[in-house]
N, C-alpha and C positions, 0 to 999 in steps of 0.2 A: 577937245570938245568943239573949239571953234571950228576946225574943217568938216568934223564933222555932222556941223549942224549947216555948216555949208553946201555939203553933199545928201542935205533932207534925208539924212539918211535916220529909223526909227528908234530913239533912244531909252532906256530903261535900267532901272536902276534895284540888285535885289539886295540884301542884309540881311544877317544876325542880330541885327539890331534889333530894337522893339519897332514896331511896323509908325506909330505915330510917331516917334522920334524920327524915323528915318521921312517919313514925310514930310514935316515938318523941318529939318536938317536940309533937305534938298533943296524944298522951294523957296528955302531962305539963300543959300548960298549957292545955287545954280538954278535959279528961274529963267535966266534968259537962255535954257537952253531947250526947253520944252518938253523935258521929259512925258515919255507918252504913259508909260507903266513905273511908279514904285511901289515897290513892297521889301516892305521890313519884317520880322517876326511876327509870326501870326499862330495863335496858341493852336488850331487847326492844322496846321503844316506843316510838316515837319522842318529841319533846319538844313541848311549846306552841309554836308557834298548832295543831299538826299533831290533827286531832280524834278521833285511835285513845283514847287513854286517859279522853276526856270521853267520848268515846260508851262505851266498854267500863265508868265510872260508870252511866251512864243505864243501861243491860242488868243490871247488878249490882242496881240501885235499880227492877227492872222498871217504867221510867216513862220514856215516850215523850221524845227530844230537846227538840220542840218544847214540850215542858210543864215542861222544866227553866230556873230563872233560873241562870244562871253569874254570879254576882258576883267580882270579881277590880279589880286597882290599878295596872293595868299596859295597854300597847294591848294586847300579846300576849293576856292575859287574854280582852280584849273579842273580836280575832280569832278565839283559841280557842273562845268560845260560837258566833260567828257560820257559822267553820268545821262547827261541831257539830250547826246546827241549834236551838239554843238561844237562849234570850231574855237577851241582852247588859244 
């Protein structure tokens, strides 16, 4: 995270969590790094692998699918980029 807050480069954060937990969670334990989008579960959206709330990131971040890496620890994760058009 630190280089790549070095390299300004636009960071965001999505979960299965519950969406205020995960808010709350981030800007407690990585504020300094600026997150520009998080979202957590939101009873609207569906969940990962499903690619509504990574795409609706990308649109937020005006920057094309395909020019976002999706990093994540999980297959679902790698699904979710892959679903989204993103670089897994």
């Amino acid at each position: 995270l630190n280089e790549l807050k070095k390299l300004d480069c636009n960071l965001a954060v999505l979960s299965n969590k519950p969406h205020e937990f995960t808010v709350t969670y981030v800007n407690h334990f990585f504020k300094d790094y600026g997150f520009k989008e998080i979202h957590g579960q939101k009873q609207n959206v569906p969940k990962k692998p499903n690619p509504k709330a990574a795409i609706d990131i990308a649109q937020a971040l005006n920057t094309p699918c395909e020019n976002i890496f999706f990093v994540g620890d999980t297959k679902v994760d790698m699904q979710t980029a892959k679903n989204a058009g993103m670089i897994a």
